[in-house]
Phi, psi and omega in degrees: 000132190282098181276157163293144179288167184246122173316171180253354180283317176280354165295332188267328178327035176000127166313306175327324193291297198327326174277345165301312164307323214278274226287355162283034157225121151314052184235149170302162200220282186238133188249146171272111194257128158231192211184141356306147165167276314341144163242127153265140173244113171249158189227132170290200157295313151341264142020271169333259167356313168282341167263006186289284190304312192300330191275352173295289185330293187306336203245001117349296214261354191252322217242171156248167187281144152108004181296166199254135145312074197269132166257106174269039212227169183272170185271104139196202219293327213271359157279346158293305184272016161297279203305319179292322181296266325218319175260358148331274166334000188030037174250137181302107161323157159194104202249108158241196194283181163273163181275065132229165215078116171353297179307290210273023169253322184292307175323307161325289178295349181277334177276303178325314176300296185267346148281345178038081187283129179275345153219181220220102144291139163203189179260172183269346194268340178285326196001292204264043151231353157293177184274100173068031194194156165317110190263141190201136165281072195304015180256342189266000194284123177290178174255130176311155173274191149303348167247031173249029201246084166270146204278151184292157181282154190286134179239165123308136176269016171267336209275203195263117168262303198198144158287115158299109188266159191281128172345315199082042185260337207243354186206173155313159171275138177243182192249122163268171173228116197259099194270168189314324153336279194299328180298285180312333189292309204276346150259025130339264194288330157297313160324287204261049103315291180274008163069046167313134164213171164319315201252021155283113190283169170248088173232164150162270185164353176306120190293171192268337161297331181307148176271351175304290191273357172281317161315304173278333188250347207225295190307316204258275215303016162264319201277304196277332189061055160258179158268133166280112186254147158202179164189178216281168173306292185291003158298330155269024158286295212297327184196097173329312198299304212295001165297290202315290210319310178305332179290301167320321179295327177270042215308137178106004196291155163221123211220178168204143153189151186320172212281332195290302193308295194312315182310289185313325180255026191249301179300347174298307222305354177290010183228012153349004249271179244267123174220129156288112171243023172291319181302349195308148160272284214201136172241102169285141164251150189199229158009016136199181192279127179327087191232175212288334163295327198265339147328301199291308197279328164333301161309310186279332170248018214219008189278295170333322208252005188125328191276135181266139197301328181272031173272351207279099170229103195288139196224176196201129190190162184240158177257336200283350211242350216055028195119264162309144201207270177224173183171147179313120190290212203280001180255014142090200177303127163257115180242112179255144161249133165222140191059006181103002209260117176280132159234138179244111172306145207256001150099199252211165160254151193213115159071031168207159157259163204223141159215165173259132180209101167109303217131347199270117192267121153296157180209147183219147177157174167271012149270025182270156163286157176292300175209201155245156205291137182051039205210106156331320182279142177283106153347296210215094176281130175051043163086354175251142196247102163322122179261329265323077187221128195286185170165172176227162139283143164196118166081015167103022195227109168310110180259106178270142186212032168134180156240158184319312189266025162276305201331135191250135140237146184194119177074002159120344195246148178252124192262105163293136193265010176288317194294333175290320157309308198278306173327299189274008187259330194289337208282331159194169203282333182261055114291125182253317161226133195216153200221121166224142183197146190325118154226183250159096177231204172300340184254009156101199183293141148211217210233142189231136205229097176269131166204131193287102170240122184306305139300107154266122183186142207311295175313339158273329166335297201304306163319306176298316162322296180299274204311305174296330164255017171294288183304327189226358219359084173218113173289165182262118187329289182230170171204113198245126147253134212216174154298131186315323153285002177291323176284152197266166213213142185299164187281028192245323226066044185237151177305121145247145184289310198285325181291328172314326192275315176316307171297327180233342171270339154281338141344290183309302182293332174326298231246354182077000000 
């Protein structure tokens, strides 16, 4: 696919320059929406900068350049000017979740353990709860004055601004390492996917340790010097609609969030009250697979209000790409049946190239990451990066249809375990969520099924059961039905498989 090039004046660009730029204009730049209220708190460009320098300063004076950073804080502004100082200061970001819960304290200590960070951004009630390291509050970090204004440090645009560590659905998490390069590429390359300017507001709610919500809410609007409205994931737990709403409020938004949020707010939408959405530019769907129901129903419930199907734009991205990869133009979702089976394309590359080899989709550019952090091996051997998630070209439009290491084989044949889940969620109407995935006994490979269900009762089983193999004709090893948060979930929200196999099919194998 002939993609458009990422100019070379911007290839050469520091992010940090952007914000110098930013701050010769008095305009709000990023607002924290909280709740009960709604309240906004905003800070302009001006502002931003100045807590920018001030937390640079600080992170100066404890630390050395090429040191690794952890940003432990909650979503709101000081994790924005954490992150934005840390690469002022010309030291490596490492933007993670807050420690809370079990899952999410182990994640932590796992990113700590392999970036071994020399200091900690955090919120303050977090301070004696990180792991090891020069603990610094960004709510106590003063802001430089005006006779403080040291220019950010000179970097290479080769060198590392902040690790990503990857979700964790199909593996442990690593730190991809995302250079100043790759960062300016990948907004870019957003910018003109969505025909993005200064004057594109940016919302939503994906968090910001996420490479979704790091790019987009924080990255391109320093790279355009528009503005970010966000406010945290779980507020958009507490209530889906508040999404819509924030899109309405915004004409000309450009927004994102995984493929489950659309499901949540299409079942909300019958408690709406009178909203414009005409004006929506682009909703990205993304960080997990797209799938044609929740297209069909997105559309059916948000149309009444305005909203355009090709505001719909299904996408394909990566943490190793910096996010981006490809995605759906101005003519919005494309649903093909192959093999009888509807698929929705994930649309097109913008400033990278894509090829399929083995079934396997690649991706070359200059938003690919360079490696994972403190691992010898090249990311991308001859310039290309193994995704491993299969996928075809057809009509110049990229179809994602799973990943290598998900692949189910049993009997010689191969099982996508996304196409096994839209089986057992269509299979009786209170399944909400489901995680399938290979396990391996005296009888060789077969297929094990975890699903959130409102009823647990002999009929749903029986139901779940019939539909898988009618569908796949494959009987099911095991079948576990639980309450719909039992199944576990990537810090992104997309099911994981592998803690799904590990918690209960490793169980299974414990106890015989």
């Amino acid at each position: 696919m002939p993609p458009a090039e990422v100019p070379d004046d911007v290839l050469a660009t520091p992010f940090t320059d952007y914000l110098l730029r930013n701050a010769g204009e008095d305009r709000p730049a990023f607002t924290c929406r909280t709740f009960p209220g709604p309240a906004d708190h905003t800070l302009t460009w001006p502002q931003v900068l100045a807590r920018v320098r001030g937390v640079a300063r600080e992170l100066r004076r404890v630390t050395r350049p090429g040191d690794r950073v952890a940003i432990v804080a909650r979503q709101d502004l000081g994790y924005v000017t954490a992150f934005l100082g840390t690469l002022y200061a010309g030291r490596v970001a490492v933007p993670l979740s807050v420690p809370t819960g079990r899952t999410g304290r182990a994640r932590i200590e796992s990113a700590f353990a392999d970036a071994t960070p020399a200091a900690c951004l955090t919120s303050t009630d977090f301070l004696d709860k990180v792991p090891p390291a020069t603990a610094l509050a960004v709510e106590d970090i003063e802001d430089a004055g005006p006779g403080d204004a040291e220019p950010p440090a000179a970097v290479a645009m080769t060198d590392p601004a902040y690790l990503q560590y990857t979700s964790g659905s199909t593996r442990r998490p690593a730190g991809a390492v995302i250079s100043h390069r790759a960062l300016v590429a990948s907004c870019w390359q957003t910018t003109r996917c969505y025909r993005a300017d200064a004057s594109t507001p940016l919302a939503g709610w994906v968090p910001f340790f996420h490479d979704m919500g790091l790019v987009l809410l924080i990255g391109t609007p320093v790279f355009l010097g528009s503005r970010s409205v966000f406010f945290t994931p779980m507020e958009f737990v507490r209530d889906p609609l508040r999404w819509i709403r924030l899109l309405a409020e915004h004409p000309g938004v450009v927004s994102a969030a995984p493929n489950f949020a659309f499901d949540l707010a299409a079942e909300a939408a019958g408690d709406l009250e009178a909203v414009d959405l005409s004006r929506v530019n682009s909703v990205l769907n993304g960080s997990e697979p797209v799938r044609p129901a929740t297209v069909e129903a997105f559309e059916r419930a948000f149309a009444p209000f305005g909203l355009s199907r090709a505001a719909h734009k299904p996408c394909y991205g990566l943490a190793e790409a910096t996010v981006f990869v490809t995605s759906a133009g101005a003519e919005g979702p494309t649903v093909r049946a192959f093999d009888g089976e509807p698929r929705v394309s994930v649309g097109r590359p913008y400033g990278q190239r894509i090829r399929v080899v083995d079934k396997e989709i690649q991706v070359s550019g200059p938003n690919v990451a360079d490696g994972y952090w403190g691992r010898d091996d090249v990311l991308a051997p001859g310039g290309w990066l193994r995704t491993g998630d299969l996928g075809f070209v057809h009509d110049g439009e990229l179809y994602v249809t799973g990943r290598r290491k998900d692949l189910i084989i049993v009997d010689g044949r191969n099982h996508h375990p996304q196409d096994i889940e839209a089986t057992v969620e269509a299979a009786h109407p209170g399944i909400r969520r489901v995680a399938a995935f290979a396990v391996r006994d005296g009888h060789g490979e077969g297929v094990a099924v975890v699903a959130g269900c409102l009823t647990r009762d002999e009929s749903v089983e029986t139901a779940v059961r019939r539909a898988v193999s009618a569908a796949h004709d494959l009987p099911l090893r095991a079948l576990w039905l639980v309450r719909p948060g039992e199944v576990p979930r990537t810090s992104s929200g997309k099911v994981s498989r592998t803690a799904a196999r590990e918690r209960w099919w490793g169980e299974n194998e414990r106890h015989g």
